[in-house]
C-alpha positions as a printed NumPy array, in Angstrom:
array([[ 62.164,  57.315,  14.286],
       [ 60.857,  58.735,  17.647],
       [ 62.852,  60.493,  19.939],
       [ 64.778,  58.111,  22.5  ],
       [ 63.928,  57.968,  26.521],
       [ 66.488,  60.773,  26.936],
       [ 65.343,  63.252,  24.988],
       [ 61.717,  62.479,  26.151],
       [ 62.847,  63.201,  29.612],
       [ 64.454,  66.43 ,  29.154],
       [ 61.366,  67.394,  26.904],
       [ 59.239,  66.495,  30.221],
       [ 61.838,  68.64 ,  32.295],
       [ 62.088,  71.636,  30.23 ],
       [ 58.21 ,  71.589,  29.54 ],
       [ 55.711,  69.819,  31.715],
       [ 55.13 ,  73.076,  33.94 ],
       [ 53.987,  75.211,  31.01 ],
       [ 52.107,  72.319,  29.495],
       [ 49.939,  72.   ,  33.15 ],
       [ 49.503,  75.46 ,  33.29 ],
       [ 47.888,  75.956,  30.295],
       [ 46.26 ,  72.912,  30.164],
       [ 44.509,  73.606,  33.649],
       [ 44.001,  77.279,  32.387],
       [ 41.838,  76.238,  29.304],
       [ 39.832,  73.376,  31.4  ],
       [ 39.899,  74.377,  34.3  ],
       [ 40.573,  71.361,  36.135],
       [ 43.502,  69.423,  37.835],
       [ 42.117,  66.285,  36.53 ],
       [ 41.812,  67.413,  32.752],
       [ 45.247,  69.077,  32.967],
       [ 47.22 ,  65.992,  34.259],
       [ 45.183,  63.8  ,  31.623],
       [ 46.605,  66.31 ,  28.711],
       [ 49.757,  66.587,  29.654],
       [ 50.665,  62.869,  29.891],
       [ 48.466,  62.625,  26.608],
       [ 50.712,  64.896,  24.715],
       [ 53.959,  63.006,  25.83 ],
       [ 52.38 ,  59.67 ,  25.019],
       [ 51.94 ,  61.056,  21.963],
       [ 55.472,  62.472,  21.623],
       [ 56.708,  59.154,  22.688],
       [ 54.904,  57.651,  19.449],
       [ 54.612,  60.244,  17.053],
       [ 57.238,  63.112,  17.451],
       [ 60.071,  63.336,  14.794],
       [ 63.457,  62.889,  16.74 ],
       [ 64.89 ,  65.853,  15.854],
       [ 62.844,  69.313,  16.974],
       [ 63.894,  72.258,  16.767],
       [ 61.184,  73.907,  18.912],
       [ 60.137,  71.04 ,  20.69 ],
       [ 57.849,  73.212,  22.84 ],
       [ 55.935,  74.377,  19.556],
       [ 55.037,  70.885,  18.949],
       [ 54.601,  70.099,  22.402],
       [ 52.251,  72.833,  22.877],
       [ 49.879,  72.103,  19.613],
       [ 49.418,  68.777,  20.961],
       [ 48.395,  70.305,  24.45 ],
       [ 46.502,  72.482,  23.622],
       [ 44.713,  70.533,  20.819],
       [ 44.029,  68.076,  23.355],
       [ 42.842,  70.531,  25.999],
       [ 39.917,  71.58 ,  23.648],
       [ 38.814,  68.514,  22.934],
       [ 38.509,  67.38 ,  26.808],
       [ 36.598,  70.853,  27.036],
       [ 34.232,  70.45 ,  24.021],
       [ 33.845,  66.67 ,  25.477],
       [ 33.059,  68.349,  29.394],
       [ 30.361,  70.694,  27.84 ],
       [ 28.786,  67.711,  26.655],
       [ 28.367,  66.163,  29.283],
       [ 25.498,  67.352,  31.895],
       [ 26.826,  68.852,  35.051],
       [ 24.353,  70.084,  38.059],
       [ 24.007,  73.487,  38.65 ],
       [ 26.451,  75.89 ,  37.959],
       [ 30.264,  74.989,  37.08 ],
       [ 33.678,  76.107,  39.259],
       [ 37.31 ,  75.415,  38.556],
       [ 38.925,  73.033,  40.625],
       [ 40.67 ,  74.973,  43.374],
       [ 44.323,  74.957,  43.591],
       [ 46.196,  75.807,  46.866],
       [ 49.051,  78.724,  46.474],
       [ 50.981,  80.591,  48.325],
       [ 51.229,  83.71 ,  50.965],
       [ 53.896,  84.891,  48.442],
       [ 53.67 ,  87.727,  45.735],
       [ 54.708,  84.664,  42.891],
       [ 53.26 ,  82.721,  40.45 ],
       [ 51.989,  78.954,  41.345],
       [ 55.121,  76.208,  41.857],
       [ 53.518,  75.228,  38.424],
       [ 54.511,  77.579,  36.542],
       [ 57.8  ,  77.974,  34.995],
       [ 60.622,  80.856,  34.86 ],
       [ 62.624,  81.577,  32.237],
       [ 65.984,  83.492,  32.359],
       [ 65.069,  85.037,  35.563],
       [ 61.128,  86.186,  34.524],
       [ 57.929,  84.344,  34.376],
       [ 56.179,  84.291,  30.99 ],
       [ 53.077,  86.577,  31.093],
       [ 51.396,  89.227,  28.747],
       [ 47.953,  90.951,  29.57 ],
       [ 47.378,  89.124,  32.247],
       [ 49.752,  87.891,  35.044],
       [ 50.116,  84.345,  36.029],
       [ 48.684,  84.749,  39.297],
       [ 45.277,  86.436,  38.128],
       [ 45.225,  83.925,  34.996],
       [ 44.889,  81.38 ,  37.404],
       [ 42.251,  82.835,  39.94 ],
       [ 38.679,  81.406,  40.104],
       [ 37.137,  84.588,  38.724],
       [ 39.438,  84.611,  35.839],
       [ 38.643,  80.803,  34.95 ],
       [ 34.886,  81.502,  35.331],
       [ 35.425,  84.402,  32.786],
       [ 36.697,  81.837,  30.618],
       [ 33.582,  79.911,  30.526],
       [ 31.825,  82.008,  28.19 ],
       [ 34.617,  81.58 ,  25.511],
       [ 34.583,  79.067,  22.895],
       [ 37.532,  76.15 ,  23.552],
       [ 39.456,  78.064,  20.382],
       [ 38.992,  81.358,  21.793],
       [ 40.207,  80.087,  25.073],
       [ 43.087,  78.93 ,  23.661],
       [ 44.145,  81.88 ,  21.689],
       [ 43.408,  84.672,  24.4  ],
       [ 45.492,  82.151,  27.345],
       [ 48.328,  81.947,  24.648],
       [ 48.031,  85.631,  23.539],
       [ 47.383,  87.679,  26.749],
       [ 48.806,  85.169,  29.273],
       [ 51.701,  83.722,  27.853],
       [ 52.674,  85.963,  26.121],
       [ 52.718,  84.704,  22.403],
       [ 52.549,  86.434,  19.322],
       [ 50.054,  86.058,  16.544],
       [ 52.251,  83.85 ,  14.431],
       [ 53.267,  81.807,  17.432],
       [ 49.552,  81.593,  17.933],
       [ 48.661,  80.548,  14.122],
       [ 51.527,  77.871,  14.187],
       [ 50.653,  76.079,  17.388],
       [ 47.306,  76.482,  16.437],
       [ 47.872,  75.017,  13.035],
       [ 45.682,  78.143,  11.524],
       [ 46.272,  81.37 ,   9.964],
       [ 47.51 ,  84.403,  11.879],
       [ 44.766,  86.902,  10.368],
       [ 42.269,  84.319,  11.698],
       [ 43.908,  84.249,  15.062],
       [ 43.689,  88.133,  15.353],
       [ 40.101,  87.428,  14.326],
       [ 39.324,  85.153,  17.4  ],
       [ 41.578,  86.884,  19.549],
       [ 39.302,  90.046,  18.937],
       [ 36.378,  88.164,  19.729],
       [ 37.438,  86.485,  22.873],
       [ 38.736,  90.346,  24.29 ],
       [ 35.257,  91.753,  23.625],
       [ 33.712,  88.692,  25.466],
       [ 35.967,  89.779,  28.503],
       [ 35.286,  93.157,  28.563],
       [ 32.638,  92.347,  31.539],
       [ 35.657,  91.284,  33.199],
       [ 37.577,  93.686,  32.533],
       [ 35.192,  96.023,  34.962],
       [ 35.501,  93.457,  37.874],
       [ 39.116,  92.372,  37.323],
       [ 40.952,  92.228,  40.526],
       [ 44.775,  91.223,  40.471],
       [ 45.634,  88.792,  43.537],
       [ 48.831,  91.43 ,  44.405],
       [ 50.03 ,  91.224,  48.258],
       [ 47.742,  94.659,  48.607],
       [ 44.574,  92.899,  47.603],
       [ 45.126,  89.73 ,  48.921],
       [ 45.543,  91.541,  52.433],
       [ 42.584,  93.666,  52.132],
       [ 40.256,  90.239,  50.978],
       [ 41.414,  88.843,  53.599],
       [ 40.14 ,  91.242,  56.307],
       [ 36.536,  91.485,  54.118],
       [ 36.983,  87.839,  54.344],
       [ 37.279,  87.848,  58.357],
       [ 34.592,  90.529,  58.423],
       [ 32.097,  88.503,  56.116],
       [ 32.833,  85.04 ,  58.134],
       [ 31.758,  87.196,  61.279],
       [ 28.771,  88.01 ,  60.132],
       [ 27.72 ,  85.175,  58.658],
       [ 28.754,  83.64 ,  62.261],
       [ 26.339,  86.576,  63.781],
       [ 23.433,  85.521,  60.862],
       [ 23.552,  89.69 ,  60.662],
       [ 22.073,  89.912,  57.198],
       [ 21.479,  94.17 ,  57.296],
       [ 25.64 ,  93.111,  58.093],
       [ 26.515,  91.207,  55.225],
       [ 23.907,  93.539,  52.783],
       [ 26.262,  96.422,  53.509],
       [ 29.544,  94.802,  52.651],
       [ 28.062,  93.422,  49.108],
       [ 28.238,  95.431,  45.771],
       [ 24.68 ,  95.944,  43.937],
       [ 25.275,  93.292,  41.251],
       [ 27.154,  91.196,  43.931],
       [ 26.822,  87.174,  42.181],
       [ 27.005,  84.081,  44.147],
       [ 27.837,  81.126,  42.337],
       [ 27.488,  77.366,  44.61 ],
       [ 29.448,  74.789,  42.926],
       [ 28.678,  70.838,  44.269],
       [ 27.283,  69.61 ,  41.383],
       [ 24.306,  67.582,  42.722],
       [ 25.75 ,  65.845,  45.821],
       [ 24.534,  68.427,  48.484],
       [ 22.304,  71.175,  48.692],
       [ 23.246,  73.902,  46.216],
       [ 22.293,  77.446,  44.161],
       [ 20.755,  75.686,  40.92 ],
       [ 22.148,  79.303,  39.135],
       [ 23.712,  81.649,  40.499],
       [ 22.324,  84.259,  42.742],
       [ 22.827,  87.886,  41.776],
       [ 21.84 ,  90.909,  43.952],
       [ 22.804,  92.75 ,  47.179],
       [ 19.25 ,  91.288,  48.977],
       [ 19.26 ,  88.247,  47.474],
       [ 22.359,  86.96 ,  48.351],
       [ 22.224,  88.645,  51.852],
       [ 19.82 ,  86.727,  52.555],
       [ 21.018,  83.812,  51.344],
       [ 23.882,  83.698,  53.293],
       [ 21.708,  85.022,  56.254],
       [ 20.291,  81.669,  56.194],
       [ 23.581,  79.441,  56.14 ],
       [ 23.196,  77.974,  59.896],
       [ 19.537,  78.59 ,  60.948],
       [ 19.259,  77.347,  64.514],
       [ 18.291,  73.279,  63.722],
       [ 21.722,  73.415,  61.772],
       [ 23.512,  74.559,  64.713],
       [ 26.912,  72.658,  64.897],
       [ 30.72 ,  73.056,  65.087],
       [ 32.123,  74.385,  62.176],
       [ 36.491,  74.716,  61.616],
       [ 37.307,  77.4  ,  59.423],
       [ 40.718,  78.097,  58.231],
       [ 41.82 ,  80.52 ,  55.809],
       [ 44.188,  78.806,  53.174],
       [ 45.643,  80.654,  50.14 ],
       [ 43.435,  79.256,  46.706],
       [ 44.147,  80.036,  43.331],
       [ 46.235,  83.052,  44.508],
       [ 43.322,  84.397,  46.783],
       [ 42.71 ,  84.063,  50.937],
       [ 39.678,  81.911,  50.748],
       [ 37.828,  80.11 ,  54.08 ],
       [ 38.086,  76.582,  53.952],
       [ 34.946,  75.371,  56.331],
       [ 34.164,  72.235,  57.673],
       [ 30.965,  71.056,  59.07 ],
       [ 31.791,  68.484,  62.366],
       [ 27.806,  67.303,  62.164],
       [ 26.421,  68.572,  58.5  ],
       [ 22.521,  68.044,  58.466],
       [ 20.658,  66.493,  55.672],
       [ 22.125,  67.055,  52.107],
       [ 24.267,  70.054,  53.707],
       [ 28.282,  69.798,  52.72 ],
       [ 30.295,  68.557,  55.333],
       [ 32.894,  71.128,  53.659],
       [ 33.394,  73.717,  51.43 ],
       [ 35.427,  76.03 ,  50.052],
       [ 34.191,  79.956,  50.606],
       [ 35.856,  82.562,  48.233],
       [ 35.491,  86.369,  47.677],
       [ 36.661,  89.177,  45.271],
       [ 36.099,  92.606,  46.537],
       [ 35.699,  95.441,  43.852],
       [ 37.818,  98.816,  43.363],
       [ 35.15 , 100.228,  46.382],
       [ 35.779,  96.993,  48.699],
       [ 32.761,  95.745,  48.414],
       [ 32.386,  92.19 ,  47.959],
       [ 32.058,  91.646,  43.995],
       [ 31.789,  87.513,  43.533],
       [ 31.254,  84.809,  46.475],
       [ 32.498,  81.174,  44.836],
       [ 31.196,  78.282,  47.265],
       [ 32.828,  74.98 ,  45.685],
       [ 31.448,  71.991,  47.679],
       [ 31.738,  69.401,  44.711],
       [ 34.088,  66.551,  47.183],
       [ 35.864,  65.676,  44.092],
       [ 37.073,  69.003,  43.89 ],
       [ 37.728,  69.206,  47.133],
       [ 39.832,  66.602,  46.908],
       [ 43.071,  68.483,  45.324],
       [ 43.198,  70.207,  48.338],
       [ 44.017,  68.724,  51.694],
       [ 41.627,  69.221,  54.638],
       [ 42.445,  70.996,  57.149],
       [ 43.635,  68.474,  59.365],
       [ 46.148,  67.844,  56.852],
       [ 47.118,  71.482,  55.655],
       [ 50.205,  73.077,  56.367],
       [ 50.076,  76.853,  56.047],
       [ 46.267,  77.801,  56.817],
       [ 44.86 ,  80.348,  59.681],
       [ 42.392,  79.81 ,  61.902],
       [ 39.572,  82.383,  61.36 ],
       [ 38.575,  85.087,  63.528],
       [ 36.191,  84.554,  65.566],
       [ 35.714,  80.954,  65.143],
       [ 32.295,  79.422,  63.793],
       [ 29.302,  77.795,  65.825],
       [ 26.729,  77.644,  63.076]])
């Protein structure tokens, strides 16, 4: 007998906010995560017993099952150029996304907070994990779970989740050197390199820009066909000095409204283009992490418009700055 509308509804209550965040966490997209969750309470609707005495447990193995199948499905499929997460707007404050839920007073988090598990370098980190392995580090380091917890949602072993989990920790090591937790601190101090780097971009100063970039600086353009775009990304001080040197060369002079809006816990420059030219974006989303030195670490560009989409233009945003000084590329 399945469980009756009642019980449904306080499962979605009590759970749907840890469900989303992990669900986004292991895709990596809005989309995915909203298609997962109200997958797994379809499926509770139909399938779960009425009685549970850890309804999250279940709950969660159906998730999360689910999650890695959209994922093995998405790297399937072919995608142009390199991949970002769908953004997510956040907050000024030193919390976790709305998303995410609180229990007795505390968020649930392990290695990793809930802020930095949800920042764009973070998800890209994920990428080079297996959908398992993503599962088992998110639910391990993030959410705190133990190894049994692990092996039972998983519907696996424990010794074989230590196994993966060991495996998916020495894939992030490379992280590990670049990690940079979005704390008040560092979201204050990105957001001045932020201002600085928007200036001289403005300015088209590439000796500028050079000096603010660490040597293995990467640049990673995310629009997935629809405008021009970084086929791979672009790693090097030079290289990507350059590149960026060249964002408005004089025939692509136009207005350009920047605002700095809070994404995926990080002050990131939302920029749109009043007359793009050609295949140029009419907007995109301009993101930095700065390394223990200050110097600028990763540059995410997401100008994919269906990303874009999960977060409101400017016109429409409640919360953003203007930049400083203002753009006439």
């Amino acid at each position: 007998m399945p469980p009756t509308e009642v019980t449904l509804a306080t499962w979605f209550d009590d759970h749907r906010a840890v469900l989303w965040g992990l669900s986004y966490r292991i895709t990596g997209s809005t989309a995915d995560a909203d298609d997962v969750v109200q997958e797994t309470f379809l499926k509770a609707h139909r399938h779960a017993p009425s009685e549970l005495a850890e309804p999250r447990r279940w709950l969660m193995r159906v998730a999360v099952n689910a999650a890695r199948d959209l994922l093995r499905r998405r790297k399937r499929r072919s995608y142009i150029g390199p991949w970002l997460p769908t953004p997510l707007e956040t907050s000024d404050e030193d919390v976790p996304p709305s998303f995410e839920p609180i229990v007795e007073g505390r968020t649930l988090e392990g290695r990793y907070d809930l802020m930095e598990s949800a920042s764009l370098a973070f998800l890209q980190a994920l990428e080079a994990l297996t959908p398992t392995q993503r599962a088992v580090l998110l639910l391990c380091d993030v959410f705190d779970y133990a190894a049994a917890e692990v092996a039972t949602v998983l519907d696996t072993s424990e010794g074989n989740v230590r196994t993966i989990h060991h495996r998916a920790r020495r894939v992030m090591e490379s992280y590990e050197g670049r990690r940079t937790v979005p704390t008040r601190a560092n979201r204050e101090r990105t957001e001045r390199a932020l201002q600085q780097f928007l200036a001289l971009l403005n300015a088209r100063d590439v000796s500028g820009i050079e000096r603010m970039l660490a040597a293995d600086v990467r640049t990673v353009t995310d629009a997935n066909g629809e405008f021009t775009a970084l086929f791979d990304p672009l790693v090097g001080r030079l290289q990507v000095a350059r590149f960026f040197g060249q964002f408005g060369t004089t025939k692509q002079r136009g207005r350009v409204d920047v605002t700095i809006r809070q994404i995926n816990g990080l002050p990131t420059a939302d920029l749109e283009v009043a007359s793009p030219v050609g295949r140029r974006p009419p907007r995109l989303l301009l993101s930095i992490d700065l390394n223990t030195e200050g110097e600028i670490a990763n540059v995410w560009v997401i100008a994919s418009s269906s990303k874009l989409a999960t977060v409101p233009s400017r016109t429409k945003a409640f919360g953003g700055r203007p930049a400083d000084p203002p753009f006439g590329l």
